[in-house]
C-alpha positions as CSV (number, residue, x, y, z in Angstrom):
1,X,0.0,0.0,0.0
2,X,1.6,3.5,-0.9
3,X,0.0,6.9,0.4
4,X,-2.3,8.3,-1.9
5,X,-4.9,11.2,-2.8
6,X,-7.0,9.4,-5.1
7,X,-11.0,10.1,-4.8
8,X,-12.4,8.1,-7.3
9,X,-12.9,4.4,-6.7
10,X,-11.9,4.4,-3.2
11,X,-13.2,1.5,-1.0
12,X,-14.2,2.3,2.6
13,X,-14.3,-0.6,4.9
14,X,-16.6,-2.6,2.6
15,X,-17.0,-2.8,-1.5
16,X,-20.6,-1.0,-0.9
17,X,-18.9,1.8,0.4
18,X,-17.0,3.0,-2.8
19,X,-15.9,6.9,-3.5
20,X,-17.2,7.9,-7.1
21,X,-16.7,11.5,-7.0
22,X,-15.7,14.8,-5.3
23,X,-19.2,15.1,-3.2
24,X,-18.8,11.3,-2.3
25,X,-15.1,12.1,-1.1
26,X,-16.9,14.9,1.3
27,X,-19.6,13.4,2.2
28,X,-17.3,10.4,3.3
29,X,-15.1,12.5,4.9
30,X,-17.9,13.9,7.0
31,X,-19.2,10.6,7.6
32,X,-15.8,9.2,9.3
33,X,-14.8,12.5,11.1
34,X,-18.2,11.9,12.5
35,X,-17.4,8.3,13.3
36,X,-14.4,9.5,15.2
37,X,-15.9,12.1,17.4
38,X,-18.4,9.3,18.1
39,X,-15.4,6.9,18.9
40,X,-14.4,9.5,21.8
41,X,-17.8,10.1,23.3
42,X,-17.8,6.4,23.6
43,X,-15.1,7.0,25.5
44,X,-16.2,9.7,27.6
45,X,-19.3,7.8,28.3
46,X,-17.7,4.9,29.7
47,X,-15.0,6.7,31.7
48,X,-18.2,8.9,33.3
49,X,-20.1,5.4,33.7
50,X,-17.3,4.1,35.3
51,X,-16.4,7.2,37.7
52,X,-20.2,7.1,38.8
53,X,-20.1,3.4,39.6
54,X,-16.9,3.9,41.5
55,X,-18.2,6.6,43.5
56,X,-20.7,4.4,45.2
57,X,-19.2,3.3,49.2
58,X,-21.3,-0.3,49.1
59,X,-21.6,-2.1,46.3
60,X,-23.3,-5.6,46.1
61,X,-21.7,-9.0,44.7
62,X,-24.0,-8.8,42.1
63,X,-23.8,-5.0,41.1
64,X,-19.9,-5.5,40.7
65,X,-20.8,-8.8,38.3
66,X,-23.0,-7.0,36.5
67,X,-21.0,-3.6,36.4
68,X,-17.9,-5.9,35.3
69,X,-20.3,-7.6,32.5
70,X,-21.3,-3.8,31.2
71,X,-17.6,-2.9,31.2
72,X,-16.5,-5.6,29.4
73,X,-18.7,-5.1,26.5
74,X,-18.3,-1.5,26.4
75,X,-14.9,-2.3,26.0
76,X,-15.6,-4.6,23.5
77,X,-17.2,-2.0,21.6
78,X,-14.4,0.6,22.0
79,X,-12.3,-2.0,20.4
80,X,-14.3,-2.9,17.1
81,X,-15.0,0.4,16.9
82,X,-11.5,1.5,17.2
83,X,-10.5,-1.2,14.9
84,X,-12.8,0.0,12.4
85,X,-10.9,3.2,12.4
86,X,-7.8,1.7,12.3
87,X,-8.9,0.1,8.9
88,X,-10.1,3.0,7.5
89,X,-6.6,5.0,8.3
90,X,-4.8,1.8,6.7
91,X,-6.7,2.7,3.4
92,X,-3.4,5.2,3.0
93,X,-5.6,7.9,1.8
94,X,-4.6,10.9,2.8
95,X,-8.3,12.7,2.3
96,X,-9.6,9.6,4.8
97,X,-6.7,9.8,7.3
98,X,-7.1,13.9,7.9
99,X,-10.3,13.1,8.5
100,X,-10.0,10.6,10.8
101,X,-7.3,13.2,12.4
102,X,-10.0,15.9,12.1
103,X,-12.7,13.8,13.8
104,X,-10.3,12.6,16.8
105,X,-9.5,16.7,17.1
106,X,-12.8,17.9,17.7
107,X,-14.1,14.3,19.7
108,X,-10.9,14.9,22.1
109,X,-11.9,19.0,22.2
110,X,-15.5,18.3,22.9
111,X,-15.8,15.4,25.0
112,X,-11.7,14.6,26.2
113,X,-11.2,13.8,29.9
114,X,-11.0,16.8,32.0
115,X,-9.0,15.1,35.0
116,X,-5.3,16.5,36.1
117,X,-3.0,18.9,33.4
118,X,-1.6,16.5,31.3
119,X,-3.9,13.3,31.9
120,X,-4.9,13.3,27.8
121,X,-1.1,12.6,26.8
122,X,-1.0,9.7,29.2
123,X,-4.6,8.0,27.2
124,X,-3.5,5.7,24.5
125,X,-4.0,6.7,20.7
126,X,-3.1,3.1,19.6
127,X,-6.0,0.7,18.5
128,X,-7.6,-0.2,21.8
């Protein structure tokens, strides 16, 4: 695979998903921005689902099973979806990549952990 900027015949995670022309090539490019913010609300969902759960002093055997079954498949889901990503960055376009960088921008801006200075450098980038 070499880096490219082609626009025309571009698969996107699936053959169904094929760039024809300059508005497809936006509209994608909307699309998977948007699939990247969504990726890091997941992420600020679960981390606020989390922080609530581990606020509470007494917790029952079976709330802790059943908050560990919840957080196991919401990680689960942060994975394929992250995954996802991955595959469409690995499609070495540079019109998909920036806007899988555009969409991880404004999802970090908007919805990005707001513990101690310097906490987002420590939160991993990589696929899950």
């Amino acid at each position: 695979m070499l880096l490219n900027a082609d626009y025309k015949n571009v698969c996107v995670l699936t053959s169904k998903w094929k760039i024809k022309s300059i508005s497809g090539l936006i509209f994608t490019m909307i699309a998977i921005a948007t699939i990247s913010i969504g990726y890091e609300l997941l992420k600020y969902w679960t981390i606020k689902w989390e922080s609530r759960f581990n606020s509470i002093s007494t917790r029952t055997p079976a709330e802790y099973k059943a908050y560990k079954l919840k957080s196991s498949m919401l990680y689960g889901c942060a994975a394929f979806y992250s995954l996802m990503i991955m595959l469409i960055f690995m499609t070495y376009n540079i019109w998909l990549m920036g806007a899988v960088a555009i969409g991880s921008i404004l999802g970090h801006y908007f919805f990005s952990f707001n513990g101690p200075l310097g906490a987002s450098l420590t939160s991993s980038v990589g696929c899950h």
